[in-house]
C-alpha positions as CSV (number, residue, x, y, z in Angstrom):
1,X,-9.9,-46.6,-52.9
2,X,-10.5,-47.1,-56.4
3,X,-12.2,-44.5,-58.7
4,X,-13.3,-47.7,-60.7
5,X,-15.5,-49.5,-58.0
6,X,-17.3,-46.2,-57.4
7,X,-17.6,-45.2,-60.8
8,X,-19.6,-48.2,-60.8
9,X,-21.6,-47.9,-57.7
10,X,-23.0,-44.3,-59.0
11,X,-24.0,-46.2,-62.3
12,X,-25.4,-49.5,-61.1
13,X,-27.6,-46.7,-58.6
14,X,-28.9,-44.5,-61.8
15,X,-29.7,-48.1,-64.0
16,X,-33.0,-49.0,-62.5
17,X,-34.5,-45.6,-63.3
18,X,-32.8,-45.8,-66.6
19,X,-34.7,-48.7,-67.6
20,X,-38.0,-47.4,-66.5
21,X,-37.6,-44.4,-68.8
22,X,-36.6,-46.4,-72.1
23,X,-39.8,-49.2,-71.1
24,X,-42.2,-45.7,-70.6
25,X,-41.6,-44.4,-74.1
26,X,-43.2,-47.7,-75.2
27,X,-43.1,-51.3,-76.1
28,X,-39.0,-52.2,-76.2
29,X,-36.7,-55.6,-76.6
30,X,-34.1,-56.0,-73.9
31,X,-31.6,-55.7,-76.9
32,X,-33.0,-52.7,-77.7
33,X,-32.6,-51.7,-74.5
34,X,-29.0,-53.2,-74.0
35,X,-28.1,-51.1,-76.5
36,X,-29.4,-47.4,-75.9
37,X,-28.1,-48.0,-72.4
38,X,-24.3,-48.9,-74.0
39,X,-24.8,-46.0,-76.2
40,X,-25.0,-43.4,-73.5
41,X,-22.3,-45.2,-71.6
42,X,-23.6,-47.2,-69.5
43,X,-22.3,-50.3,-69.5
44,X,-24.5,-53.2,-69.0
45,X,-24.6,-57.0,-69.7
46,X,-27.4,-59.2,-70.3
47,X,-26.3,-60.8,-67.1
48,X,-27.2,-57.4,-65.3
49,X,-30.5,-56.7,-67.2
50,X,-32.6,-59.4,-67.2
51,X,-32.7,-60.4,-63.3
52,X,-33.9,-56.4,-63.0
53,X,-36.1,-57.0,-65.5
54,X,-37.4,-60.0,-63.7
55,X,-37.3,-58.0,-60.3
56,X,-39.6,-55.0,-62.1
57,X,-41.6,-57.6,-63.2
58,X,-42.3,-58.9,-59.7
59,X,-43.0,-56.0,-58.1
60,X,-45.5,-55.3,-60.7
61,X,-43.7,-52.3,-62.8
62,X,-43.3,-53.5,-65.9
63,X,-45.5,-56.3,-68.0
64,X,-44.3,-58.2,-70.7
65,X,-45.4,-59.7,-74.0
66,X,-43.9,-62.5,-76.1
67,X,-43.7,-61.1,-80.2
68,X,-43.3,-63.8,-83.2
69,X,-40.5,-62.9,-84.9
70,X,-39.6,-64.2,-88.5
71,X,-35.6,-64.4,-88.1
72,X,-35.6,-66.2,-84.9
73,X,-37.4,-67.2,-81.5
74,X,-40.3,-65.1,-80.3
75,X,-39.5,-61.9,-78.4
76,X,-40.3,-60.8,-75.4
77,X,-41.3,-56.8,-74.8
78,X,-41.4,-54.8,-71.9
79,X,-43.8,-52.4,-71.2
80,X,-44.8,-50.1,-67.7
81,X,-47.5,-50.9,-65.8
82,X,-50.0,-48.4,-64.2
83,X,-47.7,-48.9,-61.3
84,X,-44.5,-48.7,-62.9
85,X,-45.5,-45.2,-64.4
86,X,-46.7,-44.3,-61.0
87,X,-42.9,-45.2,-59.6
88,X,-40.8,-43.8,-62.1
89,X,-43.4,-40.4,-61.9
90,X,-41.8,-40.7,-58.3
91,X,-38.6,-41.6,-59.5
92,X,-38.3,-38.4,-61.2
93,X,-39.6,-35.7,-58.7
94,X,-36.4,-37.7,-56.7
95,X,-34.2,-37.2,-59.6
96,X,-34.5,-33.6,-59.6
97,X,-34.0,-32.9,-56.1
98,X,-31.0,-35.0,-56.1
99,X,-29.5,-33.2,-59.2
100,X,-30.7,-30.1,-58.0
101,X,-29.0,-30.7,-54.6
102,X,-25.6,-32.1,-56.1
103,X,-25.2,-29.3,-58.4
104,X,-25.6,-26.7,-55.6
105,X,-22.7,-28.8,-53.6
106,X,-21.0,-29.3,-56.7
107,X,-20.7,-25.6,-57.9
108,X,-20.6,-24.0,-54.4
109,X,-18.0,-21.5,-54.4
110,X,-18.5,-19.9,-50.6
111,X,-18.6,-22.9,-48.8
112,X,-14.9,-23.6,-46.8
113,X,-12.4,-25.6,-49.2
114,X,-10.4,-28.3,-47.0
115,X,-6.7,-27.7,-47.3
């Protein structure tokens, strides 16, 4: 098995609810976006991010407006819907039990060790 491949699965599970966080803190470019997410090291492509985007979209989470821009093309920014605030409020109480669940696994020093 290759570290690589689940490296990968644990961040491609985390991205969704990544997004939702940088979209609630206010009107964002997928650039913008693209790039915070890079920042913190999770790797992304355009590729990746715009058929979720599309997917939130759909399912009613996050709403989007086109910007004139005066170097280019109009933009497009996301924001959360009603709904998508009321997911990623969900989103979070899920969050915290995970991480609160992992780290008592992870730091567990009386449960048996395997040989």
């Amino acid at each position: 098995m290759k570290i690589e491949n689940t490296q990968v699965q644990m961040r491609k599970g985390i991205l969704e609810f990544c997004i939702l966080h940088i979209i609630s803190r206010g009107e964002v470019y997928a650039s913008d976006m693209l790039e915070e997410l890079t920042s913190a090291k999770i790797m992304v492509v355009e590729g990746t991010l715009y058929p979720l985007l599309t997917r939130l979209r759909k399912a009613g989470l996050v709403d989007y407006k086109w910007v004139e821009s005066n170097s280019g093309p109009p933009r497009k920014y996301y924001t959360l819907t009603v709904e998508g605030s009321d997911f990623l409020s969900k989103l979070n109480s899920t969050w915290t039990e995970l991480y609160d669940s992992t780290n008592l696994i992870i730091n567990n020093t009386n449960g048996k060790k395997s040989s």
